[in-house]
C-alpha positions in Angstrom: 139.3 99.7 78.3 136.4 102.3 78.7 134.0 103.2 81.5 136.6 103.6 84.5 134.9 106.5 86.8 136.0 108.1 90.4 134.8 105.2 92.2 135.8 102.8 94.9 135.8 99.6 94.9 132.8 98.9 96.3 130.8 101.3 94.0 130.5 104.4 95.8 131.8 107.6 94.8 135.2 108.4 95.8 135.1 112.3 95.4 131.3 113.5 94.6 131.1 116.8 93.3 135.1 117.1 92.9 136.2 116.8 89.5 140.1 116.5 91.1 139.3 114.0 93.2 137.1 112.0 90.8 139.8 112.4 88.1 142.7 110.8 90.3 140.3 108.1 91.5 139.6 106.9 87.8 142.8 107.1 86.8 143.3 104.9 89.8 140.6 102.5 88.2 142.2 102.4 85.0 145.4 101.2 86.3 143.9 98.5 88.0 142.3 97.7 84.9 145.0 97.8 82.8 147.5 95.7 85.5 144.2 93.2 85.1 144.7 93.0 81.5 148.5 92.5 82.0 149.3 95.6 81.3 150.5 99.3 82.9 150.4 103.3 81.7 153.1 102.2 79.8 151.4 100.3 77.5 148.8 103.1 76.8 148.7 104.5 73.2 145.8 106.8 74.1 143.7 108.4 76.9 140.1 109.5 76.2 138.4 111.3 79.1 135.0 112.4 79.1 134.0 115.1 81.5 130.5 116.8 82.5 129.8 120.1 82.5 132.8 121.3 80.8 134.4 124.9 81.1 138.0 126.0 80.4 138.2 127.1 84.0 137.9 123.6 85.3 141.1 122.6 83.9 143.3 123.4 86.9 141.5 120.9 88.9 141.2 118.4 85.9 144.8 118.5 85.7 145.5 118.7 89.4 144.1 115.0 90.0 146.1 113.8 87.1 149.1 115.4 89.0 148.5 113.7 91.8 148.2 110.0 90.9 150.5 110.1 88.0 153.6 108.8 90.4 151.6 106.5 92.3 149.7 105.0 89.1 152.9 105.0 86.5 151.2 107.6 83.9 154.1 108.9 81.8 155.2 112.7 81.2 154.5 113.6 79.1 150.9 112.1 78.6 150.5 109.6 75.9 148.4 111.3 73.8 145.2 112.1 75.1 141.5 113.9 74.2 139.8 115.6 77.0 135.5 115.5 75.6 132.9 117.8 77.0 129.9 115.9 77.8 126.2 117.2 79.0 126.3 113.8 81.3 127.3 110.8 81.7 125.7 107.8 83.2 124.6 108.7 86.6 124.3 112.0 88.5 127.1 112.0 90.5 129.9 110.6 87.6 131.7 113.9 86.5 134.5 111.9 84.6 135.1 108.9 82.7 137.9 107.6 81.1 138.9 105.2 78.2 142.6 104.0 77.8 143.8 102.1 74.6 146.7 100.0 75.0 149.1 98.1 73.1 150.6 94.9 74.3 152.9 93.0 72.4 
């Protein structure tokens, strides 16, 4: 599944100009996705995330809204592995992150 952001569910943003927040809130969205498809974290061979404006010093608070879903959403530690893509943009304005999840289901 690709193209799960850090919105709600009614399309607005859940955490505009906060890469933590917008990172826990897609992670969110993927789960959802991936209970949709009959499926969980579990089932994830991959993680793909594609972030704006990149810079080593943002990594605290990219990994900071991974921290604080990861119990609540079921993503394993360690992290199946996982690419983290420095983007110029992404769809619209306000979207810092977006994520893509491959998953395996037997």
């Amino acid at each position: 599944m690709a193209g799960q952001i850090g919105r709600d569910e009614t399309g607005r943003p859940a955490a505009s100009g906060d890469l933590r927040g917008q990172v826990a809130q897609a992670l969110r969205n993927t789960a959802q996705g991936l209970a949709g498809a009959g499926a969980s974290f579990s089932d994830v061979v991959r993680l793909t995330f594609y972030v704006t404006n990149w810079a080593p010093e943002r990594i605290g608070d990219f990994m900071a809204g991974v921290d604080d879903v990861a119990g609540e959403v079921g993503l394993p530690q360690p992290l199946p592995p996982a690419s983290l893509i420095g983007v110029d943009h992404l769809f619209e304005p306000d979207v810092e992150v977006e994520v893509e999840a491959t998953a395996i289901l037997d």
